[in-house]
C-alpha positions in Angstrom: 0.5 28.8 -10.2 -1.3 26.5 -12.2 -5.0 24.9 -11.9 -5.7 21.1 -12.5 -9.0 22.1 -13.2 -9.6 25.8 -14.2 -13.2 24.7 -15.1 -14.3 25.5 -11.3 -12.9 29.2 -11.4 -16.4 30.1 -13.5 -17.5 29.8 -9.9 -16.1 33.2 -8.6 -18.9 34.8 -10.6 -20.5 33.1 -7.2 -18.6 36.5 -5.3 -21.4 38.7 -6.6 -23.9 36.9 -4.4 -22.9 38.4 -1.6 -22.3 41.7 -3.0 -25.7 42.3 -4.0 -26.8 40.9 -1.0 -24.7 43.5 1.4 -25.5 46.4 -1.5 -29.1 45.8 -0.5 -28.8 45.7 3.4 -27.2 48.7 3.6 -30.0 50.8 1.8 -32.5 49.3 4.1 -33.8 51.7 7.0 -34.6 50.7 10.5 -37.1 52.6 12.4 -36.1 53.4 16.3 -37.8 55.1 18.9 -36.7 57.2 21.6 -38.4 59.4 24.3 -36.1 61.9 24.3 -35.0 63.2 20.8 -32.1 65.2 22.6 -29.5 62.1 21.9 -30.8 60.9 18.2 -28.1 62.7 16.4 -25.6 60.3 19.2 -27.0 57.5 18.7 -27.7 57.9 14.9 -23.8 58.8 13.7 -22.4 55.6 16.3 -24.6 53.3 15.2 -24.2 53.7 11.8 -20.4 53.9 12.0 -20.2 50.2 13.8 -22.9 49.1 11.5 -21.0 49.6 8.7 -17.7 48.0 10.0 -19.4 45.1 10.9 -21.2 44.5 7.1 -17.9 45.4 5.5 -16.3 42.7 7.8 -18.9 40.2 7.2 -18.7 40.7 3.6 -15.2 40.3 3.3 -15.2 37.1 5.2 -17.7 35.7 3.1 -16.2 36.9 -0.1 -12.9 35.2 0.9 -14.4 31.9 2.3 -16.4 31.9 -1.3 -12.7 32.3 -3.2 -10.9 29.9 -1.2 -14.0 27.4 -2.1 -13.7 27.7 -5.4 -9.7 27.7 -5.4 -10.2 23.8 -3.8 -12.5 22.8 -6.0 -10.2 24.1 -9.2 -6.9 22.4 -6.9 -4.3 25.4 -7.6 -0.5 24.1 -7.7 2.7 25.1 -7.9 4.1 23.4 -11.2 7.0 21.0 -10.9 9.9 21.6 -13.3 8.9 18.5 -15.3 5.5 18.0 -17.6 2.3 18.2 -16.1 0.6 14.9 -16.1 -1.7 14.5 -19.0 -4.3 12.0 -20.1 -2.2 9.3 -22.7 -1.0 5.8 -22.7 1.5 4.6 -20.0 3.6 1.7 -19.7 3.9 -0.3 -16.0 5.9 -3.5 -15.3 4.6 -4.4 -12.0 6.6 -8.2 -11.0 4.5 -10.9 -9.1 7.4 -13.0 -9.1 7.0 -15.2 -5.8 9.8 -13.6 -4.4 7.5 -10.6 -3.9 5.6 -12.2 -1.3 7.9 -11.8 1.5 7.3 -8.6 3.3 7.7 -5.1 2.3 9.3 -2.4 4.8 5.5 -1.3 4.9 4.5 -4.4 6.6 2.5 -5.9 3.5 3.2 -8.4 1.0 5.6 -6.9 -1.5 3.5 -7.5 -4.4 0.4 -5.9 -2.2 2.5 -3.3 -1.3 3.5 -2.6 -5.5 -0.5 -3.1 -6.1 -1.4 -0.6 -4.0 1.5 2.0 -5.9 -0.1 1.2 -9.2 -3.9 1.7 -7.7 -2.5 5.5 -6.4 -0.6 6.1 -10.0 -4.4 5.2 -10.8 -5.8 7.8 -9.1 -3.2 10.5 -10.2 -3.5 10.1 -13.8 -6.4 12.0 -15.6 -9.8 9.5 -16.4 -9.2 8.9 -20.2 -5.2 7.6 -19.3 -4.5 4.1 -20.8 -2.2 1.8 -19.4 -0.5 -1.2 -20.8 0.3 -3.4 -17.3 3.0 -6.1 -18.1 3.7 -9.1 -15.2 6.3 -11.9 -15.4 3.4 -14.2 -16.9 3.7 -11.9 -20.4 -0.1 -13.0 -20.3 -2.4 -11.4 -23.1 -3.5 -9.0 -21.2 -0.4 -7.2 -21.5 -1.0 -7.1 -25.0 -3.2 -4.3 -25.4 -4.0 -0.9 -23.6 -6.5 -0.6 -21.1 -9.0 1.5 -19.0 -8.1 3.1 -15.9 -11.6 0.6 -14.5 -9.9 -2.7 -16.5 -7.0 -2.3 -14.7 -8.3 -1.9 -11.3 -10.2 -4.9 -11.7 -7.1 -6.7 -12.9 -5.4 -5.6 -10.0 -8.0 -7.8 -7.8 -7.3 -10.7 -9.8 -3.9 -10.7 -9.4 -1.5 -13.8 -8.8 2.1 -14.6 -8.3 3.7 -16.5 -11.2 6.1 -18.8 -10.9 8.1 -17.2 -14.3 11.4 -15.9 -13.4 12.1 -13.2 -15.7 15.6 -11.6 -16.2 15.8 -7.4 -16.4 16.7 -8.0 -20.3 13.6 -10.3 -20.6 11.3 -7.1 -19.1 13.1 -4.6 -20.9 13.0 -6.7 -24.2 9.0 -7.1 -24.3 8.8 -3.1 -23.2 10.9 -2.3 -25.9 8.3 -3.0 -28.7 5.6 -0.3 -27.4 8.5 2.0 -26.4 9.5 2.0 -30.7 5.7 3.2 -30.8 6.1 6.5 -29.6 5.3 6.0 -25.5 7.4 7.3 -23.4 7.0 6.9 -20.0 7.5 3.4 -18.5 6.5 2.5 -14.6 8.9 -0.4 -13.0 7.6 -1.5 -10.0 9.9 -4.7 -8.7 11.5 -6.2 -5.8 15.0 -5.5 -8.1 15.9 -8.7 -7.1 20.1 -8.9 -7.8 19.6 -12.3 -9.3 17.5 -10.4 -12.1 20.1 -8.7 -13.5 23.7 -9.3 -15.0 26.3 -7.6 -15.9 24.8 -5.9 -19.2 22.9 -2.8 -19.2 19.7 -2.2 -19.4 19.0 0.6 -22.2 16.3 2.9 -22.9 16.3 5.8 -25.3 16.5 9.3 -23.2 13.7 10.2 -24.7 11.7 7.6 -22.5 11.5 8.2 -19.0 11.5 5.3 -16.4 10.6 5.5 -13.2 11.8 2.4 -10.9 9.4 2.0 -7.6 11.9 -0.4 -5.6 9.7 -2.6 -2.9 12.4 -3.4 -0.1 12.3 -5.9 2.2 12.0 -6.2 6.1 14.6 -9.1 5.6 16.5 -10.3 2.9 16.3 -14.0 5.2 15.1 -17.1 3.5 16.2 -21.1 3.6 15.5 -22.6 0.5 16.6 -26.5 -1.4 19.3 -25.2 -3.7 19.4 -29.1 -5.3 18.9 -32.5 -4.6 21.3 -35.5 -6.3 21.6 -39.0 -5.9 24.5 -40.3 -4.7 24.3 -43.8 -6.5 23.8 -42.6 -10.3 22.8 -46.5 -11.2 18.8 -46.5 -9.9 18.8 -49.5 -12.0 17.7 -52.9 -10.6 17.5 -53.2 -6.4 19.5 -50.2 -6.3 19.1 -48.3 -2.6 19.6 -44.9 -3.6 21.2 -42.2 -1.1 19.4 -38.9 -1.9 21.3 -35.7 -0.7 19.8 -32.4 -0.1 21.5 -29.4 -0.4 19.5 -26.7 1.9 20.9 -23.1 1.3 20.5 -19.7 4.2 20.4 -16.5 2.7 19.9 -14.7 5.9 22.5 -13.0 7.7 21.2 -15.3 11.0 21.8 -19.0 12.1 18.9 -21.2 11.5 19.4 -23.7 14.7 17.8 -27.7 13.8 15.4 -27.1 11.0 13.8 -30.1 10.4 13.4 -31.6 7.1 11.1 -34.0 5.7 11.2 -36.9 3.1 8.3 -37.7 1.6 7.9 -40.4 -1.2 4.6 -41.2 -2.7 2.8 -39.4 0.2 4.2 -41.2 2.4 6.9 -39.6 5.1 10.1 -42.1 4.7 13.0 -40.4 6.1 13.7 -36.9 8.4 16.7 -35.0 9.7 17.6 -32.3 11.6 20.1 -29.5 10.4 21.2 -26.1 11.5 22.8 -23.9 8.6 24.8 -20.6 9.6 23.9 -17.4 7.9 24.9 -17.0 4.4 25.7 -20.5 3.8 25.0 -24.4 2.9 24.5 -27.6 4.6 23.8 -30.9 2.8 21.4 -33.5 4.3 21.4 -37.1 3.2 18.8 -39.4 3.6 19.3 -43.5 2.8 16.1 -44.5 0.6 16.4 -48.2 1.8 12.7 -49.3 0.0 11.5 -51.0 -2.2 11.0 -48.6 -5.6 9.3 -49.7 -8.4 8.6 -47.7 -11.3 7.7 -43.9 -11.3 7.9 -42.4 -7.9 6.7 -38.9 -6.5 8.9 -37.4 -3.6 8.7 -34.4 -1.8 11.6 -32.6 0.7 9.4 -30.0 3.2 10.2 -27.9 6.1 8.5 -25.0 7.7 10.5 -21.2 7.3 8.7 -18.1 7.5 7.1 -15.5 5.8 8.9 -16.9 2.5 7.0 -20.2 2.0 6.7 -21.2 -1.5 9.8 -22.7 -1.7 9.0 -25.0 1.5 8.3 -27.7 -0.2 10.5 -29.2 -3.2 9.5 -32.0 -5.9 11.2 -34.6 -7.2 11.0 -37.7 -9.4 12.5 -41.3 -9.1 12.1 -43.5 -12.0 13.4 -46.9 -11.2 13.3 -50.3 -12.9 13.3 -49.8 -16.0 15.7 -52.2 -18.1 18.2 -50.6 -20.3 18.0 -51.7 -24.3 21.5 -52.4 -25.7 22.6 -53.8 -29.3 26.0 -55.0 -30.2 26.4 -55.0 -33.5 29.7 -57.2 -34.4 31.9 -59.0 -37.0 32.3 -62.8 -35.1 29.8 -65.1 -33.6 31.9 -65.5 -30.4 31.0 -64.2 -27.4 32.7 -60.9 -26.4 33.7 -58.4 -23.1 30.7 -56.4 -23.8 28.2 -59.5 -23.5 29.9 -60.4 -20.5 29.2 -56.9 -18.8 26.0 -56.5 -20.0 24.6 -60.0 -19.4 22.3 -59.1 -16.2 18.9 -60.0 -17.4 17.8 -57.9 -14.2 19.2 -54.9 -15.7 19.5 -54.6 -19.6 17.7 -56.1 -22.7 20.4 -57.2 -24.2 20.9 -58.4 -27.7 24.4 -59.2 -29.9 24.3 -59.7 -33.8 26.5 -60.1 -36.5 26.4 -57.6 -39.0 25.7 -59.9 -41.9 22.5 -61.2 -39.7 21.0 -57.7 -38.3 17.5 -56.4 -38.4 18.3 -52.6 -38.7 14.9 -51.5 -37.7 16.0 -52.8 -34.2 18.6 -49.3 -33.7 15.7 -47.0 -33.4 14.8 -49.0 -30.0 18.0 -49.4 -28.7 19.2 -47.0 -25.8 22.8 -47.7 -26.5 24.3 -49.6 -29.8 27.8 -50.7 -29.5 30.0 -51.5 -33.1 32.1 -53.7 -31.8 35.5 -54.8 -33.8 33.8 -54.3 -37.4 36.0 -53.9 -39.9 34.6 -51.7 -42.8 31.3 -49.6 -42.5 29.2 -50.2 -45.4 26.4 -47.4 -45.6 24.0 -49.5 -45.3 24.8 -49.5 -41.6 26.2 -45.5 -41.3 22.7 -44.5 -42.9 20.9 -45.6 -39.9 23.4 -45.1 -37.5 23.5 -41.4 -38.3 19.8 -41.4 -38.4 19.8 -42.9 -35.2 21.9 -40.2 -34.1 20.4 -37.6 -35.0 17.3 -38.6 -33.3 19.3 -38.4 -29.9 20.5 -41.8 -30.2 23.7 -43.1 -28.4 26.5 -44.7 -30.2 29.7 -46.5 -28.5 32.5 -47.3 -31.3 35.3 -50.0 -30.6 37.6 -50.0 -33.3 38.5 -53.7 -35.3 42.2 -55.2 -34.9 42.7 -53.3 -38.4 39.8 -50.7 -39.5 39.0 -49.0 -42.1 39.1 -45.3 -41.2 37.7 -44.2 -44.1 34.3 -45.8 -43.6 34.3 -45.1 -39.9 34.4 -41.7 -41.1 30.9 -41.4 -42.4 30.1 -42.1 -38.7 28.9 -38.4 -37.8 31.1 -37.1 -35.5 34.5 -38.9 -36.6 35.7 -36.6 -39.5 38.7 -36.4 -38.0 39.3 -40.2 -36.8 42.9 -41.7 -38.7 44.9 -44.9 -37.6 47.0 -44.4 -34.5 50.0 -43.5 -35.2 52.2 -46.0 -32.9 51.7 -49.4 -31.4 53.7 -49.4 -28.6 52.2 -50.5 -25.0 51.1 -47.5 -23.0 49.8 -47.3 -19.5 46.1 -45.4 -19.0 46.3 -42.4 -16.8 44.0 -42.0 -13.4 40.6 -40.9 -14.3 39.8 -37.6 -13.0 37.5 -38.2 -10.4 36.5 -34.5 -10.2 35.0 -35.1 -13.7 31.0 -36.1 -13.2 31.1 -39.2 -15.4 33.4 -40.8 -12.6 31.4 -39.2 -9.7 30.6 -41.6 -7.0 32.4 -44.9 -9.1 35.0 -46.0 -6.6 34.4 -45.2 -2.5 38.1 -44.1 -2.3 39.5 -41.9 -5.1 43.0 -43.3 -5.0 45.0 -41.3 -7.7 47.9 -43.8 -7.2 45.6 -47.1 -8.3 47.0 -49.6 -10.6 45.8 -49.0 -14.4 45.7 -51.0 -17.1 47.8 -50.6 -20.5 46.6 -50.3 -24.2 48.2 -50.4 -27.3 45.6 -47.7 -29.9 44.3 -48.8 -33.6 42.5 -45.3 -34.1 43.1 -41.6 -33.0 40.7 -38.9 -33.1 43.7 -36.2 -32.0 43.7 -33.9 -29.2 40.2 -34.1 -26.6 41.2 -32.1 -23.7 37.5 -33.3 -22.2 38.3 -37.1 -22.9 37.2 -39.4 -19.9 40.1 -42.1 -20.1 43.4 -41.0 -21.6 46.9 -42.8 -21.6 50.2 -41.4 -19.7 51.6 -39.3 -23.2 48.1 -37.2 -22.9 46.2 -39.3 -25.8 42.5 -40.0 -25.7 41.4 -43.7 -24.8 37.9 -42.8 -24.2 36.3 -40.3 -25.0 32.5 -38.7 -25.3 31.9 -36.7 -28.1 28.1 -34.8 -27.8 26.0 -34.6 -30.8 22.2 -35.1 -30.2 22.6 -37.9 -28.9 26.4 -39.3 -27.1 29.1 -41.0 -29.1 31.8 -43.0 -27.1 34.9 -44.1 -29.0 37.5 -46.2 -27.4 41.2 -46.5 -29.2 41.8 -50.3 -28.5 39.7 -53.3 -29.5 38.2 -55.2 -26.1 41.0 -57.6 -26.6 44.1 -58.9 -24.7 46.5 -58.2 -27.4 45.8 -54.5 -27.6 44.3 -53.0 -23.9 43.8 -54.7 -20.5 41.1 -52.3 -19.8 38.8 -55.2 -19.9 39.9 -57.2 -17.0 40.6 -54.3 -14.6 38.2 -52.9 -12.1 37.5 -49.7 -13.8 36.0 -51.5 -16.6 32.2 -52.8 -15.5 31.7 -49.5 -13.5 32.2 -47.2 -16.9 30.5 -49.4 -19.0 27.5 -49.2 -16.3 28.0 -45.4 -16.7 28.2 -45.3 -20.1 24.7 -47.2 -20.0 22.8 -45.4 -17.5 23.6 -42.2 -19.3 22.6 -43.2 -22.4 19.4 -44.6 -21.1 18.6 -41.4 -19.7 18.5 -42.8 -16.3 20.7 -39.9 -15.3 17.6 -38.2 -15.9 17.1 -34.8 -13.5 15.0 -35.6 -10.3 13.6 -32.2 -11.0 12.8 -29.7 -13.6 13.0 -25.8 -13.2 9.4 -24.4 -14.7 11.4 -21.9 -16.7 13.1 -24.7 -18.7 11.7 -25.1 -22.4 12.3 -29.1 -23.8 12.0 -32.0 -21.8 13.3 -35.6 -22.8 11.6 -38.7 -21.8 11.8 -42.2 -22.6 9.1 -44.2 -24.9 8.9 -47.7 -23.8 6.8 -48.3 -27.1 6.0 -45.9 -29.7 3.4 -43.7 -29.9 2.5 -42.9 -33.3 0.4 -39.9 -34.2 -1.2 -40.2 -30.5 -1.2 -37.3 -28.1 0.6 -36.7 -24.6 -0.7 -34.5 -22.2 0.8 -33.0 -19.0 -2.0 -33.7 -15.9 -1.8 -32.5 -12.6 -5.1 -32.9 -10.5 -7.6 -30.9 -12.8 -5.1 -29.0 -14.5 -4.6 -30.4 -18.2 -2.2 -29.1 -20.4 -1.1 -30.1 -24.2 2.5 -29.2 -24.9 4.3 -29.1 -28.4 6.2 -32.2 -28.8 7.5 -34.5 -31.5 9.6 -38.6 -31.5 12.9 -38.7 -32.2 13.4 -42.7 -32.0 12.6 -43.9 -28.2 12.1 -40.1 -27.0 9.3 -38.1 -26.6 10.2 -34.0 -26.7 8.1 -31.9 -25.0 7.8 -28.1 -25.2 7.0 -27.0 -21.9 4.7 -24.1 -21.7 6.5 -22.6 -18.5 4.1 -20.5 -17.8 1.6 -22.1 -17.3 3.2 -24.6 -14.8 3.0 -24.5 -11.2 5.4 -26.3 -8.9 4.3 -30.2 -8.4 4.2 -33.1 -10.5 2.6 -33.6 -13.9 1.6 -36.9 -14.9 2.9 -37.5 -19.0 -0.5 -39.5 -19.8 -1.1 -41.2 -23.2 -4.9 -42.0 -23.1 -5.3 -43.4 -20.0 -2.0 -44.7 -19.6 0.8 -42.9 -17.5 4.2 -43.0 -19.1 5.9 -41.3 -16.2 5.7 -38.6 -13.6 8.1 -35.1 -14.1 8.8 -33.0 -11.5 8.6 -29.0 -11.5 10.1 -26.6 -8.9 10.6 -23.2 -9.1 13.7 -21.4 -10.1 16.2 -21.4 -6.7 17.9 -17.8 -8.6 13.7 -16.6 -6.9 14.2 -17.8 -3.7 17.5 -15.5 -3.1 15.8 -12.7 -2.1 19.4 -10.0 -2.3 17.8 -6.8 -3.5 19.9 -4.1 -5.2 20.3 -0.6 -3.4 19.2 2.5 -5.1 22.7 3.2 -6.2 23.3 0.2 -7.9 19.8 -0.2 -9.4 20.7 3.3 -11.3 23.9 1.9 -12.4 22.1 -1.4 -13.7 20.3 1.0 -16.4 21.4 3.7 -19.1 19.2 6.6 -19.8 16.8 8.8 -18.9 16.0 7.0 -15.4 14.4 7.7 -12.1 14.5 5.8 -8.7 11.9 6.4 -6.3 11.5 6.2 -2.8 8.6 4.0 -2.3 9.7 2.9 1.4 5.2 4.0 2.2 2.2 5.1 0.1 3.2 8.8 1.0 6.1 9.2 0.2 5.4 7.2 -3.3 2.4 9.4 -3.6 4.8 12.7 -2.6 7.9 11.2 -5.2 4.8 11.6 -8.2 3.5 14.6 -6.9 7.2 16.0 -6.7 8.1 15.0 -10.3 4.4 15.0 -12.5 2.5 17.6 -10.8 4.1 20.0 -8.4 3.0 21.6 -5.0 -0.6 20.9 -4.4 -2.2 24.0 -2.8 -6.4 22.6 -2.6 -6.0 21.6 1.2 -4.4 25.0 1.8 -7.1 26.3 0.4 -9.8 24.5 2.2 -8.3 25.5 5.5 -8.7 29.1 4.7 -12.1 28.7 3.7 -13.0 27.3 7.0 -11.0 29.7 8.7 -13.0 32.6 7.0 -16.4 31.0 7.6 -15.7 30.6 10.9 -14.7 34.4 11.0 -18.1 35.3 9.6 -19.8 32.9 12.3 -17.8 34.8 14.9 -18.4 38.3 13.3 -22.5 37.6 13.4 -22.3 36.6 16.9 -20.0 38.5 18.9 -19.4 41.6 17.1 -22.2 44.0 18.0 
């Protein structure tokens, strides 16, 4: 048996009290008178007798009730196999992820539920401990240790965060206090499944970690797992279709949720679904209005007790015109004029390459060589510059060019002349792959294509969009910063039909649109780090800042030609929009939501939570305070024995009490 505080046992010295006390009663002499004498000896040898039982009995009951006292006040215990508890610096992950604010198996909040374990580990420790309390935000104050008092008063303060954090990402951050010589680490999660992969997570056995799961009443939650367009061209008087795709996590039917569409505040569209357990539906809502510029929408419904992913943000950016140069050999007009000619649509501009202004590339969207010859490097310079600023280039090869110069081109190392010129027919797109998505209403693999006789190769692309019947690349998209497209015919009737088929407007639409960013994503995930937007104008040395309401917020970012790049600071984001605002002048709106991986609220069982980490590890059953409190107890400290030995105290003065009063 061991004492928590041996301090208090000076207190039995208290035991001679009563000694003394007793010592002194029984020297004291009582005078009685009698009448008759005859029965003094009687009386005198009985009533000493029972006197004396009754002070040794009275005595003892007070001496106990005095031990016992003192035994509660030093709290005896029995120790546990493992190290006593001890004053030091600890080390507690405690996840406010928003996925801990459905409810606990206690019938709180699971990040109450966790706040309330750390406030008991708290109370356990010894005054002087120091903790170092990490949360998905990786906020300063996880920086440093601090006081058993800071702590508490952190706890009161405490949000959810909207940071998704992966097990590696936790143990990663732990790891650099862990190299410092402390060695026991607290993790107190929801050990959500979509936390963790298939790596392990390691600790040296010389640290011990103790996992506090929080478990769920219900693993139930209906959440937007994406949103698309269906019409990827929101160019022009474009009438988008916007589909939803609403996911059910729960084991149980969700009968005719209704969902909301709301686009600049205003409600524009509802629908009714109902999604079986464990499974997705997709909802799709005709946008039929008039959009003009930057607009806000919002896709709500009402689910319970889950409800920060009820609503979900996104963005549609509509009308702007797309910027495209052709840069060519002839003065003639030419295919990609013809397809590109809607004023309505693209800024269009075609010049020779003896007559062109090359500070016009940097503005350009998209810039199309188109039939040149030879590639002087006063044009690759730029282009590569261009490039390399997330620029997008589309290259139609001359009737005879110059491979040698088209190889400076970044990107084309590898481009040679084609090595036949026989007529071939062009294979069926794959309509699985996403540049075709949505092109044609019916995917008919069996339709009609047009022929094309090759003046370049760029050898095998087993990702090329267009390709001919013999398996070589017609079109391809080759990713750099920015997108190059390379076609192997020249836009001309002796060499490729391509141009007069049906297939040919819609790819060069798509082909513009995705260089224009106008593929943009309705919707950013908070976690993500660089953002690209489009600069209608530049903006020289002047800042952009990130508004939302009062919130203001000044990320890193840098101009690569017509983009802006901004480094998000995820965490500092909350879901909603965020106005990109030069001055006073709003550039566009960006949407933030959080990650969908937080809104699947799986959990991993005990068994697999151990198997999830290598070392010295420890998973507790925190299903109540109790038994978290009896799991610590069990493990740091042992078998309390203080309320055991206030009960006998009170049984013993209540002996004494008795003793006085009955016992004659």
């Amino acid at each position: 048996m061991t004492f928590l505080y041996p301090g208090f046992l000076l207190g039995l010295l208290a035991l001679a009290i009563p000694v003394i006390i007793h010592l002194f009663n029984f020297r004291k002499t009582k005078k009685i008178y009698f009448s008759n004498t005859l029965f003094l000896k009687k009386v005198k040898e009985a009533s000493s007798s029972k006197l004396k039982l009754k002070h040794y009995l009275v005595l003892f009951s007070r001496l106990l009730f005095l031990f016992f006292l003192v035994m509660a006040f030093a709290q005896p215990f029995i120790p546990s196999e493992e190290n006593l508890i001890t004053s030091g610096k600890n080390i507690i992950y405690l996840d406010n992820s928003w996925s801990m604010s459905n409810n606990s198996d206690v019938d709180l909040a699971a990040l109450d539920a966790a706040g309330n374990y750390l406030q008991k580990l708290l109370e356990i420790y010894p005054e002087n401990t120091e903790y170092k309390v990490l949360t998905n935000d990786f906020e300063a104050f996880s920086n440093t240790y601090k006081s058993k008092t800071e702590v508490a008063d952190y706890l009161t303060e405490l949000r959810y965060s909207g940071s998704s954090r992966s097990a590696e990402d936790i143990a990663g951050r732990l790891q650099n206090d862990l190299d410092k010589g402390v060695g026991t680490v607290y993790w107190i999660s929801d050990f959500q499944r979509s936390m963790y992969n298939e790596h392990l997570i390691e600790f040296d056995s010389t640290v011990e970690v103790n996992g506090f799961p929080t478990y769920f009443n219900s693993y139930d939650n209906v959440y937007v797992d994406s949103v698309f367009l269906d019409n990827p061209f929101l160019i022009g008087d474009a009438k988008p279709k916007l589909s939803v795709v609403i996911r059910n996590n729960g084991l149980e039917e969700k009968d005719d949720m209704v969902v909301k569409v709301l686009l600049n505040d205003a409600e524009v569209a509802t629908g009714s679904v109902t999604i079986p357990g464990n499974d997705k539906k997709v909802l799709t809502f005709d946008l039929a209005f008039d959009l003009k510029g930057s607009n806000q929408g919002r896709i709500t419904f009402e689910e319970f007790p889950v409800t920060f992913d009820n609503d979900f943000y996104f963005a549609l950016d509509v009308g702007r015109k797309i910027n495209i140069l052709e840069i060519k050999e002839t003065d003639s007009k030419t295919p990609i004029e013809n397809v590109y000619g809607n004023a309505a649509l693209f800024n269009f501009q075609s010049f020779n390459s003896s007559n062109l202004d090359y500070g016009l590339i940097n503005s350009a969207d998209l810039v199309i060589l188109n039939g040149i010859t030879s590639l002087d490097a006063a044009l690759t310079v730029p282009l590569n510059d261009y490039m390399e600023r997330y620029g997008n280039l589309f290259i139609v090869p001359a009737y005879k060019p110059d491979v040698t110069t088209y190889r400076q081109i970044m990107g084309l190392q590898r481009l040679t002349d084609a090595d036949t010129t026989a007529l071939v027919p062009i294979a069926a797109p794959d309509f699985q792959n996403p540049f075709f998505q949505d092109v044609f209403e019916d995917n008919n693999p069996n339709m009609v294509m047009p022929a094309t006789t090759s003046t370049i190769s760029w050898g095998a692309d087993r990702t090329a969009l267009l390709r001919t019947r013999t398996g070589k690349p017609f079109l391809s998209e080759i990713r750099r910063n920015g997108k190059l497209f390379i076609i192997s015919a020249p836009l001309d009737i002796n060499f490729t039909t391509f141009q007069n088929h049906a297939l040919f407007v819609p790819v060069m639409y798509r082909i513009a649109v995705q260089s224009a960013k106008l593929e943009n994503n309705l919707y950013h995930v908070i976690d993500e780090e660089l953002i690209s937007i489009y600069l209608e104008e530049g903006i020289n040395d002047k800042v952009v800042k990130l508004v939302k309401d009062e919130e203001e917020l000044i990320p890193g970012q840098r101009v690569l030609g017509n983009r802006l790049l901004l480094e998000i600071p995820k965490y500092l984001l909350s879901a909603g929009f965020y106005d990109v605002k030069l001055e006073e002048q709003t550039l566009t709106s960006l949407a933030f939501n959080y990650s969908p991986l937080e809104s699947d609220l799986s959990q991993l069982e005990t068994p697999a939570i151990k198997e999830k980490f290598k070392g010295n590890v420890d998973i507790f059953d925190a299903s109540d305070m109790e038994a978290f409190e009896k799991a610590i107890q069990n493990k740091y400290i042992g078998v309390p024995l203080w309320k055991y030995a206030i009960l006998l105290a009170l049984v013993f003065f209540l002996a004494e009490a008795l003793l006085i009063r009955f016992l004659p």
